[in-house]
BANU-601596 format. One record per residue (C-alpha): y, z, x. Coordinates in steps of 0.02 Angstrom, whole numbers, plus 50000, padded with zeros to 5 digits. Example, Ala and Ser with C-alpha at 12.3 -4.5 7.8 and 13.67 -1.06 7.14 Angstrom:
BEGIN
497755039050615 499475035750684 
***
This chain:
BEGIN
500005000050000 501215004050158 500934986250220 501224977650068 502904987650051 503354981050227 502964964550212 504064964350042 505484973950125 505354960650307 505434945650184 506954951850083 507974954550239 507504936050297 508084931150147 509704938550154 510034930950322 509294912950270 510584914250130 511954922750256 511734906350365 511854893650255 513484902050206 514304901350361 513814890550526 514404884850695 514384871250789 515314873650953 516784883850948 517204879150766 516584886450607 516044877350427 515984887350293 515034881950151 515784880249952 516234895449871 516344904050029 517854916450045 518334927250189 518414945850180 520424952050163 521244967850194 522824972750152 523724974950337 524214993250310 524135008750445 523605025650417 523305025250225 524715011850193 526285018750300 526755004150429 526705010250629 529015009650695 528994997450840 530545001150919 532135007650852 532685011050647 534034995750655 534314995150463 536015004650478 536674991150592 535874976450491 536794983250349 538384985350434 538584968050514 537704957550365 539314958550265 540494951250382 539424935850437 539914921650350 539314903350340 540234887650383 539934870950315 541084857050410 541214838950349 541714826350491 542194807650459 541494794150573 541244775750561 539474767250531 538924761450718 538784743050687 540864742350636 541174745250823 540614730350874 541144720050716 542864727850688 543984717650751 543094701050663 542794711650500 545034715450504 545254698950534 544594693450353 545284708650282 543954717650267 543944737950224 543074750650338 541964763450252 541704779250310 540514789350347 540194808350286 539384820350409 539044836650359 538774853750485 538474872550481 538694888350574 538894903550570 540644914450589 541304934050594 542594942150506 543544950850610 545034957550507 545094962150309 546534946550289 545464932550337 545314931450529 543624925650559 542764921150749 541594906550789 541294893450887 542384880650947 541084868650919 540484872850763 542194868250687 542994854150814 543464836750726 543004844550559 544034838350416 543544849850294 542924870250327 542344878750170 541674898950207 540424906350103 540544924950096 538964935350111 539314940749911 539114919649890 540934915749860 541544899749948 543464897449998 544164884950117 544834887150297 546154880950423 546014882350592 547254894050690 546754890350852 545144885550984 544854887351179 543504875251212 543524884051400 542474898351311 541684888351147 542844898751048 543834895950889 544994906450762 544884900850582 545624909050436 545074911650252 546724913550143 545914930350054 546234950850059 544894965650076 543764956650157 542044967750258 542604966850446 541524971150605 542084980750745 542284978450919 540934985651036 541164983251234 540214970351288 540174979251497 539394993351437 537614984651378 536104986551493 534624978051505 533324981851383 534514985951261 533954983051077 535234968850968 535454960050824 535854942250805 536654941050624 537024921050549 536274909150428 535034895650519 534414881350434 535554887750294 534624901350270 536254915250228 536374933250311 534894931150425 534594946550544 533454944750700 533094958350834 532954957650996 533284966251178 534584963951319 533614950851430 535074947451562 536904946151593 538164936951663 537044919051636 537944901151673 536864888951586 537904876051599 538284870751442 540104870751417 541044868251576 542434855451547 542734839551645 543564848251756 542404861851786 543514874951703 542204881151571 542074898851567 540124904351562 539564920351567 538214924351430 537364937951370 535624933351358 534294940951237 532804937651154 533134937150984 532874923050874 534174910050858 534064892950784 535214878350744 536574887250604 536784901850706 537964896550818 539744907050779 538594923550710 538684940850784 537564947550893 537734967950865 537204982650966 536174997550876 538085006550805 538254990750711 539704985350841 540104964450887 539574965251049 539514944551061 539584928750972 538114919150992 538374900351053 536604893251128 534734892651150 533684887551274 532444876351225 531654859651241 531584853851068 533474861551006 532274875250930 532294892850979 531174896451121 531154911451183 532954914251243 534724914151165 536404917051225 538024926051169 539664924451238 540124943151274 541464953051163 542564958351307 543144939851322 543194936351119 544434950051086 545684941051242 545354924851146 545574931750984 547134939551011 547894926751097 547414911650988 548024923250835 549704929050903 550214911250984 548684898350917 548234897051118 547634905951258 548494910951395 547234918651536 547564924951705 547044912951861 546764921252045 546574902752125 544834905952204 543364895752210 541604907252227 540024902652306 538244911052250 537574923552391 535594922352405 534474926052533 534754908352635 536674907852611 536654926152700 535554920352836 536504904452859 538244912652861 537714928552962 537794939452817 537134956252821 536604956452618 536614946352467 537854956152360 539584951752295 540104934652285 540874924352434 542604915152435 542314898752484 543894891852456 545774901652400 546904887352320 548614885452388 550294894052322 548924903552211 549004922652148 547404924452274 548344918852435 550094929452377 548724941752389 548014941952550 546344934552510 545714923652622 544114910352640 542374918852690 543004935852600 541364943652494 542124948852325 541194964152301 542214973652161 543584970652012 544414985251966 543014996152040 541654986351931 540234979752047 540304959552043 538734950152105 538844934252051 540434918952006 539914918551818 540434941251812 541924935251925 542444922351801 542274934951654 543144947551713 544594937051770 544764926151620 544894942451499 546374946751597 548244940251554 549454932251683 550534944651756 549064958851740 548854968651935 547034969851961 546334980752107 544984967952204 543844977652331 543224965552479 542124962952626 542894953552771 542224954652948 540994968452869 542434978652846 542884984052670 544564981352614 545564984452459 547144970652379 547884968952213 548284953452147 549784949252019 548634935551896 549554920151855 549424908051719 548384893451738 549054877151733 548144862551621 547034850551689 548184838751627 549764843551721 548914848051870 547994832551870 549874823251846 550494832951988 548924830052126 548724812152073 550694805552063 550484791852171 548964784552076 549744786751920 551224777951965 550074763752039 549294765351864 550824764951761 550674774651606 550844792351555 549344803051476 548994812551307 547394821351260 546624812751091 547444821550945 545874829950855 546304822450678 546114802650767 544784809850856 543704813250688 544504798350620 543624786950779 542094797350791 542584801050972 541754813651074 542824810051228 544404800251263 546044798651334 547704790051262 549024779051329 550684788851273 551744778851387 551714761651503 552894752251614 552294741251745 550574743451829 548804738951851 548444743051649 550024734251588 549294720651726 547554721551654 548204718851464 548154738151398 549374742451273 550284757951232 549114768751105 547394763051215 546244775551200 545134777651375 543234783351320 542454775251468 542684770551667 541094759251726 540094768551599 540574785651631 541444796251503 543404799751507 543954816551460 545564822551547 546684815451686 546064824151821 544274815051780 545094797451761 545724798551919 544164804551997 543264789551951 544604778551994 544604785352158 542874786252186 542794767852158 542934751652268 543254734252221 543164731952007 543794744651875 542924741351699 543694749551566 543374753951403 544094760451235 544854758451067 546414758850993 547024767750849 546494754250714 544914756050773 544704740150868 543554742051023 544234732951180 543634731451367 544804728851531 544344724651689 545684723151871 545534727452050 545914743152174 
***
């Protein structure tokens, strides 16, 4: 009787497994699962339902910044492609352009209850139309005050009262590992809050110096997720405070990949107060040009360490040389804050205003040293550029004037350069008329004086170049250096 019961109990387990694997097989490293079939679930709770804190409680802060991130949809006008090439056949029978509507988004801060609200400068440049939705959904429109594309900054303003603000944190007083927020609305997707930590300072990524190198980049950078809409959104510290406007990613595909950067809040609060109280920025310039210190530099130059920064050039007539500095000085210290690299330098500098004394602590002859230096205002590329290059430009004949943004929008022009006035030269020579708009010098983008000249000079034998006038027709020149 025992061995009957075992033999009825051995074949009932077989049968359970014969019916287990026809259920579910393999084959290789992938599974088939047979009709019917449905995998065991579990709701993903811990300890009896009460969720395991990773990290810091950052709900007060989410709540406190939330409120005063706003959206921004831009609309830009720009011609359909194929009119540049037909445009000046299409005038000739009197035919009418149609434009073409582009839409864009961001992200923006309010920084004051009467409408003052921060973004990016390139989140609203050559927009013809800024409309702000509010957190609470309500949408008004929005004029510009003022933008420093030096920094990728801009000053818009909403005309409404009572509005949520965020304050100022400071921006020098992060450290690594620090927990953040990044607060905007990507892919339209309003009052978005990501977390992340502190992952470096001071970065230069490249990614908005000017023509003529005058970009200010210093970034904060941090791991929290940021996508295409965020640009213009806060990034907040763990008291709820703006410690930075975020501005980029890094990433191969323009989606976020594992880093994002902020410009830091130190340097928005210069910009924002000057672009509201004058609609421009006026920044301090020392008149020195830094070189990285690493570990071959310091060998090759006899260096004893890789900190500070070195002066590799100090300009002429500058606030630097009034000063006392002089070429192969390390810049180890502004204002008793520890600088190691050109990016801090720049930062520091660029939040100060022209006229400010700033104590500047040295290394020359590996002897420390102490100077102040009386900061004074930097000049434009543009009149610089006129003043270096006088000779050329009177061999040129003709005066310059940056694009005004509203033909800009109107051309679809990312770059460009006007005629504003012409007398006898090589363009008068060539054909150019007053009004020509430069985009192009044998293929290579125009975007201030300083650059035209660059490529002029860096160039032997035939000039080619192009542009469009204000109607919109497209016209090439060609004559000889």
């Amino acid at each position: 009787m025992k061995r009957l019961l075992g033999t009825i109990a051995v074949a009932f387990v077989g049968g359970m497994l014969a019916l287990g694997a026809h259920s579910i097989l393999t084959k290789g490293n992938q599974e088939i699962y047979s009709p019917g079939y449905q995998l065991p679930a579990n709701f993903a709770s811990y300890s009896e339902g009460v969720s395991p804190v990773i990290g810091p409680d950052l709900t007060v802060a989410a709540q406190m910044a939330v409120h005063a991130v706003v959206h921004i949809n831009t609309e830009y006008q720009r011609k359909p492609s194929y009119y540049d090439y037909f445009n000046d056949l299409r005038d000739f029978f009197g035919s009418q352009q149609q434009s073409e509507k582009l839409m864009g988004s961001g992200s923006g801060v309010i920084v004051s209850e009467d409408g003052y609200i921060i973004t990016n400068n390139h989140v609203v440049e050559e927009a013809t139309s800024i409309k702000i939705t509010l957190d609470n959904k309500r949408t008004y429109d929005a004029k510009v005050i003022g933008t420093d594309p030096k920094t990728d900054l801009a000053l818009i303003r909403i005309d409404v009262k009572g509005l949520p603000t965020i304050s100022f944190g400071n921006s020098d007083q992060l450290r690594l590992g620090e927990w953040v927020l990044a607060v905007g609305n990507p892919f339209n997707l309003n009052s978005t809050v990501t977390a992340g930590i502190v992952s470096a300072m001071a970065r230069n990524i490249n990614i908005i110096n000017g023509a003529d190198g005058s970009g200010i980049e210093s970034f904060i950078q941090t791991d929290a997720v940021v996508n295409k809409g965020n640009s213009g959104g806060a990034l907040v510290n763990q008291n709820g405070e703006l410690v930075g406007i975020n501005a980029a990613i890094a990433s191969p595909n323009g989606l976020y990949a594992g880093y994002s950067f902020a410009i830091p809040v130190n340097l928005v609060k210069k910009v924002y107060k000057d672009l509201k109280e004058t609609g421009k920025v006026h920044r301090g310039f020392m008149g020195v040009r830094f070189q990285e210190i690493d570990n071959q530099f310091a060998v090759d130059n006899n260096l004893k360490g890789t900190e500070g920064v070195y002066v590799a050039q100090v300009i002429a007539n500058s606030a630097a040389e009034k000063a006392g500095i002089k070429a192969k000085d390390i810049l180890v210290a502004i204002e008793n804050m520890p600088v190691n690299g050109a990016s801090q330098a720049q930062e520091v500098i660029a939040a100060k205003n022209p006229g400010d004394k700033i104590k500047i602590s040295l290394v020359r002859d590996n002897k420390p040293i102490e100077l102040y230096v009386v900061l004074k205002e930097q000049a434009s590329p543009e009149i610089a550029a006129s003043k270096s290059n006088s000779v050329a430009l009177e061999q040129l004949g003709a005066t310059f004037t940056p694009v005004p943004n509203n033909l800009r929008a109107k051309l679809g022009l990312r770059s460009g350069l006007q005629v504003e006035e012409l007398k006898d030269g090589l363009l008068s020579n060539a054909g150019i008329k007053k009004g020509f708009i430069i985009t192009q010098v044998d293929k290579k983008p125009v975007r201030s004086v300083e650059e035209l000249m660059s490529l002029l000079q860096n160039t032997d034998g035939g000039i080619l170049i192009e542009g469009i006038y204000p109607n919109g027709m497209r016209a090439y020149y060609g004559f000889g250096l």
